[in-house]
C-alpha positions as a printed Julia matrix, in Angstrom:
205×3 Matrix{Float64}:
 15.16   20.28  -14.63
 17.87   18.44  -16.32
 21.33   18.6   -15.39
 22.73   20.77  -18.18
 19.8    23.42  -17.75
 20.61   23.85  -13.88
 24.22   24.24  -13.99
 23.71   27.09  -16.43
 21.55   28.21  -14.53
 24.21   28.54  -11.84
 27.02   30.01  -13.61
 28.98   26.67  -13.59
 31.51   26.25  -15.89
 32.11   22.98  -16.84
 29.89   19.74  -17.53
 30.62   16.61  -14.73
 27.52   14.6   -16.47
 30.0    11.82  -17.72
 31.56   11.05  -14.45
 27.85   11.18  -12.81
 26.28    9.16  -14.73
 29.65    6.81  -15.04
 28.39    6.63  -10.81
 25.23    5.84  -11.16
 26.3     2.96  -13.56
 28.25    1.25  -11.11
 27.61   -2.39  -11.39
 26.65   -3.06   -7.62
 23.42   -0.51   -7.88
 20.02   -2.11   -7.95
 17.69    0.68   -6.96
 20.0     3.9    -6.63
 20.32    4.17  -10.2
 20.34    7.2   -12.63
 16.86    6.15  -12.91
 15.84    7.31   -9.5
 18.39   10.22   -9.88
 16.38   11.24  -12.88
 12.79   10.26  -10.92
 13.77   12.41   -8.35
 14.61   15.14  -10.53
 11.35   15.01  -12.03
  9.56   14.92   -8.86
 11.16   17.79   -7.07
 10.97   19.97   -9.83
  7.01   19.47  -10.03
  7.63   20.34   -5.83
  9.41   23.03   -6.71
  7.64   24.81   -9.13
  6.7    27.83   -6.78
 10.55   28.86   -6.42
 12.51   30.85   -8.19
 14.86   29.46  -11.12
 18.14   29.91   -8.95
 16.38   28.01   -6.05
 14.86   25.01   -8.33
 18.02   24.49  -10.35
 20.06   24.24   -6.49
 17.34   21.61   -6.0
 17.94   19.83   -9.54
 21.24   19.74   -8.81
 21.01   18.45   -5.21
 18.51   15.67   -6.58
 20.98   15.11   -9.63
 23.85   14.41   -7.08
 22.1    13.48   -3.69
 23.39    9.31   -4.17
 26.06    9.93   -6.41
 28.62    8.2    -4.47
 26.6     4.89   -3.17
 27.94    1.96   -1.49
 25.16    1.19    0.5
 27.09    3.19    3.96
 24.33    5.64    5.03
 25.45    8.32    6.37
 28.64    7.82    4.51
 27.29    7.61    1.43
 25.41   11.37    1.53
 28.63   12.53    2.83
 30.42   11.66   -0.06
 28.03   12.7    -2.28
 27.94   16.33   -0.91
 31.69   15.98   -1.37
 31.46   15.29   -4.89
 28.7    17.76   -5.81
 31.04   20.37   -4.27
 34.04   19.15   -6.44
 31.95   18.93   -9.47
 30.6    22.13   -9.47
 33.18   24.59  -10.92
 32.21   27.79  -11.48
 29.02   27.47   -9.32
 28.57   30.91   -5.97
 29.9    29.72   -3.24
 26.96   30.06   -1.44
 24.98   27.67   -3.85
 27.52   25.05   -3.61
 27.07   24.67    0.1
 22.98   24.73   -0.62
 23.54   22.07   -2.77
 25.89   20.14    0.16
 22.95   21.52    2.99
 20.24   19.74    1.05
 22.2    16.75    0.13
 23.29   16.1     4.41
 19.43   16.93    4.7
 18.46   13.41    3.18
 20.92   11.68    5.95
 17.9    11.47    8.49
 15.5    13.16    6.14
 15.29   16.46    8.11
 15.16   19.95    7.43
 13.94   23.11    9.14
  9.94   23.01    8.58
  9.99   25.77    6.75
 12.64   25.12    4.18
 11.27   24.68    1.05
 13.56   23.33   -1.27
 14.13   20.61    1.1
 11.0    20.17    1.41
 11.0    19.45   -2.66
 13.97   17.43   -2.44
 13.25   15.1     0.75
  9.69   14.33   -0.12
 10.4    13.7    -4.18
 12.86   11.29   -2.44
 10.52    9.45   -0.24
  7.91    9.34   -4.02
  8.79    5.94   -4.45
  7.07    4.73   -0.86
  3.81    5.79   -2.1
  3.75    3.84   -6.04
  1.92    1.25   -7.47
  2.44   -1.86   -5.42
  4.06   -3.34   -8.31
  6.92   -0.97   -8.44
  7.0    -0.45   -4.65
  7.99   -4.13   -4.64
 10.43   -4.38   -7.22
 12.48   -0.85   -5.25
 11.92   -2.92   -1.62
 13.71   -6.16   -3.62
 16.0    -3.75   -5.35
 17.24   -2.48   -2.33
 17.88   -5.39   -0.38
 20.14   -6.96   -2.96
 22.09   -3.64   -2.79
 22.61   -4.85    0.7
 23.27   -8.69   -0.18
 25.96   -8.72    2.0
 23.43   -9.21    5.21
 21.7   -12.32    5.84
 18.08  -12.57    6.01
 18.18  -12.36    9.8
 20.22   -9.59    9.9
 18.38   -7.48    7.32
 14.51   -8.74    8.51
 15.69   -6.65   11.64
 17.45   -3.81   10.01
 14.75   -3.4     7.94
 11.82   -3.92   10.44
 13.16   -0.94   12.36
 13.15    1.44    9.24
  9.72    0.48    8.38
  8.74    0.81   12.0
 10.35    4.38   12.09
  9.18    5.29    8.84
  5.08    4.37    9.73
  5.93    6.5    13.11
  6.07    9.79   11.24
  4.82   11.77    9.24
  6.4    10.82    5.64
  6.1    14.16    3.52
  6.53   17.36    4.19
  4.3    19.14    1.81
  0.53   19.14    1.38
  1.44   18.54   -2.0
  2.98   15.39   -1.33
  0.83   14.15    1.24
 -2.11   14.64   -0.9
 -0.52   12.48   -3.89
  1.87    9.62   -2.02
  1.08    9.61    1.73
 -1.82    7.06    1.29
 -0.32    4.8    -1.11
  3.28    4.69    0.67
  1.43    3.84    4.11
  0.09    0.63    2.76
  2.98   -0.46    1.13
  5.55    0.55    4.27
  2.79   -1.55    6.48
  2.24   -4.64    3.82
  6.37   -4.65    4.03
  6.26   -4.64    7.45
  4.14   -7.43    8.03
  6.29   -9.77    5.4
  9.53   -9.05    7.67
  7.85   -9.54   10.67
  7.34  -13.07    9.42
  9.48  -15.92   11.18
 11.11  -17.35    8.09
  8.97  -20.87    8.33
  5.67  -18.48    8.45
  3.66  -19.17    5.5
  0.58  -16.56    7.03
């Protein structure tokens, strides 16, 4: 659902589109672009499809706004973002807005009660990108580490040996939907990741 469409949708009364996409310009972004904003969009929406048009424009809006503010400070970042979303939203219930912020705070440690579904269409459309080709799978891993240029190899083989680790531990989507589409794809790429990290830096395996 595009960004226009769900704020209608929501009674809001005025358009923030310039100043989000002016965010998702910023020249430091690599990966957490409007592109993925938009990708996510899509994605959830297709997840989504079973809820009523109140409930799936909350979700366009949460996947619209979910890395709005993005300096590469999780935790901080999705913070931020549900600040902003809240803020941006004039016009919007009340009670949506602080959907909106819920399901935005849900992608911090991407958790939700099991049987809340439009997290479950916004946390798994998020997680998508794990299970693409293995050409665009590497070009998000290499987007997101220069995001986080400011670590040193070292630093960031162990950082991001931990995620993988954690990620491979669980269980990645939430839907059968999902599962059925990404969760086979996005294992292999999390574990061929893996082993390149694992690598001491003068191992040519």
């Amino acid at each position: 659902m595009k960004w226009a469409e769900a704020i209608t949708a929501l009674g809001g009364t005025s358009d923030a589109w310039p100043r989000l996409e002016a965010r998702y310009g910023e020249p430091h972004r690599r990966y957490h672009t409007l592109e993925h904003a938009a990708a996510v969009a899509r994605d959830s929406a297709w997840l989504a499809e079973s809820l009523s048009g109140v409930e799936r424009a909350i979700v366009a809006v949460a996947a619209w706004t979910h890395d709005v503010v993005y300096d590469a400070k999780p935790g901080e970042d999705e913070r931020a973002s549900a600040a902003w979303a809240r803020e941006a939203l004039d016009g919007v219930a009340e009670a949506h807005i602080e959907r909106v912020e819920g399901l935005i705070l849900a992608t911090i440690k991407h958790d939700a009660p099991p049987d809340d579904r439009l997290a479950t269409a916004l946390l798994d459309a998020d997680l998508a990108i794990l299970g693409a080709p293995k050409e665009l799978y590497a070009a998000y891993a290499e987007a997101v580490r220069e995001e986080y240029a400011k670590y040193p190899d070292d630093v960031w083989r162990e950082g991001r040996v931990a995620v993988l680790e954690g990620m491979l531990a669980r269980t990645l989507y939430r839907s059968e939907a999902a599962r059925t589409r990404w969760a086979s794809a996005a294992r292999a790429n999390l574990a061929a990741e893996l082993t390149h990290w694992r690598r001491g830096p003068g191992d040519h395996r």
